[in-house]
C-alpha atoms as one frame of an Amber mdcrd trajectory, in Angstrom:
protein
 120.720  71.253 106.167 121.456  68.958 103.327 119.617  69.376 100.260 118.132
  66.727  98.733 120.044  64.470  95.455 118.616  63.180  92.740 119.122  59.748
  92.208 121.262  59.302  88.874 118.771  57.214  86.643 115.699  59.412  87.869
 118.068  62.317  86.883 118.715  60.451  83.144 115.100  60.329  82.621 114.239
  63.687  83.660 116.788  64.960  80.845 115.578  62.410  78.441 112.456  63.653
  78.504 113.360  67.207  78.197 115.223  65.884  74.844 112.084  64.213  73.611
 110.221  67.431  74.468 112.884  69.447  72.784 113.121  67.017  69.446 108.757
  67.522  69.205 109.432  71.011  69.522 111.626  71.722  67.154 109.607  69.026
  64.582 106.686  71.002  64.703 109.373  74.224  63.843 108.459  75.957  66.839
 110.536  78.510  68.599 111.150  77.789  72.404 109.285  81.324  73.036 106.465
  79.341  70.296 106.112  76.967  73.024 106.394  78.661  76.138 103.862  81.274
  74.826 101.508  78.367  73.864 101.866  76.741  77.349 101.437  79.792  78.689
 105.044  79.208  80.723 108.136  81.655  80.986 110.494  80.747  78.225 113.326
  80.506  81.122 111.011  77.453  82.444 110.772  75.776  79.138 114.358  75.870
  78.481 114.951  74.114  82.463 112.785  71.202  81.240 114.107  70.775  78.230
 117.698  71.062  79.543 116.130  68.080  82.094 116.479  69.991  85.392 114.818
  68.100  87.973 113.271  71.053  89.808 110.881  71.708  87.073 107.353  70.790
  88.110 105.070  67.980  86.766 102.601  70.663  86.437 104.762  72.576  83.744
 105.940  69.210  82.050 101.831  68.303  81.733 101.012  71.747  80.776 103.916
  71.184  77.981 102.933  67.819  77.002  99.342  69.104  76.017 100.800  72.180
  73.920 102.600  69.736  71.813  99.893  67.439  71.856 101.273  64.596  73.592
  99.223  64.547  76.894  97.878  61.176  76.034 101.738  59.505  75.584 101.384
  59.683  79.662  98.627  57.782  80.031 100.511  54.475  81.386 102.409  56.342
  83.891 101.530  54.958  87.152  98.486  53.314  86.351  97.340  51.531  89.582
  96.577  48.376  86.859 100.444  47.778  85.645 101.651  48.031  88.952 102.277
  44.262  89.555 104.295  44.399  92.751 102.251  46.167  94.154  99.071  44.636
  93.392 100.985  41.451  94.842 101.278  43.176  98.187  97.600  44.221  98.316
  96.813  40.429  97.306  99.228  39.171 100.572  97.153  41.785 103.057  93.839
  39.701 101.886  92.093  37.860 104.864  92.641  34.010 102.911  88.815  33.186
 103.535  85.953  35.240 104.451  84.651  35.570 108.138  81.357  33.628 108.467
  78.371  35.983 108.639  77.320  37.820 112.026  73.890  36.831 113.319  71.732
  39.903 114.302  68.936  39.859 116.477  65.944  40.970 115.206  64.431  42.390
 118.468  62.049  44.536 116.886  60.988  42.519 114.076  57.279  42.650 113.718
């Protein structure tokens, strides 16, 4: 069974973000257990995301983000609206011209 590897700049941004979660941290003076206790997390789970270990769940990271305040600095993440390819492939699946309207029969039309 081979376990599953994260791909290296996925990996970079995981531990980036448990640096910019560390560096808000430690601006507000807190203490990791500070945090952890205000996120209501295990301080052994705060120090994985900080230390950017992909196994730590979005949940926690979320849960983080709104103890420091910064649950809105998400907001862009996957929004349906910036996702241009995407949006481009939905476009190409478009029927180019609508169908011409079915005629019903009005059998019991009084």
């Amino acid at each position: 069974m081979s376990k599953f590897a994260t791909p290296t700049q996925v990996a970079a941004q995981v531990t980036q973000l448990g640096q910019r979660i560390r560096i808000a941290r430690l601006r507000r003076g807190w203490s990791v257990a500070d945090l952890a206790s205000r996120a209501g997390i295990n301080r052994n789970t705060l120090s994985a995301l900080e230390l950017g270990k992909p196994g730590t769940a979005v949940g926690v990271c979320l849960t983080v983000l709104w103890a420091l305040g910064l649950e809105r600095t998400l907001d862009g993440a996957a929004d349906p609206d910036a996702d241009l390819h995407g949006k481009a492939l939905e476009a190409a699946r478009r029927p180019l011209r609508a169908g011409k309207p079915r005629k019903t029969t009005d059998d019991y039309d009084f």
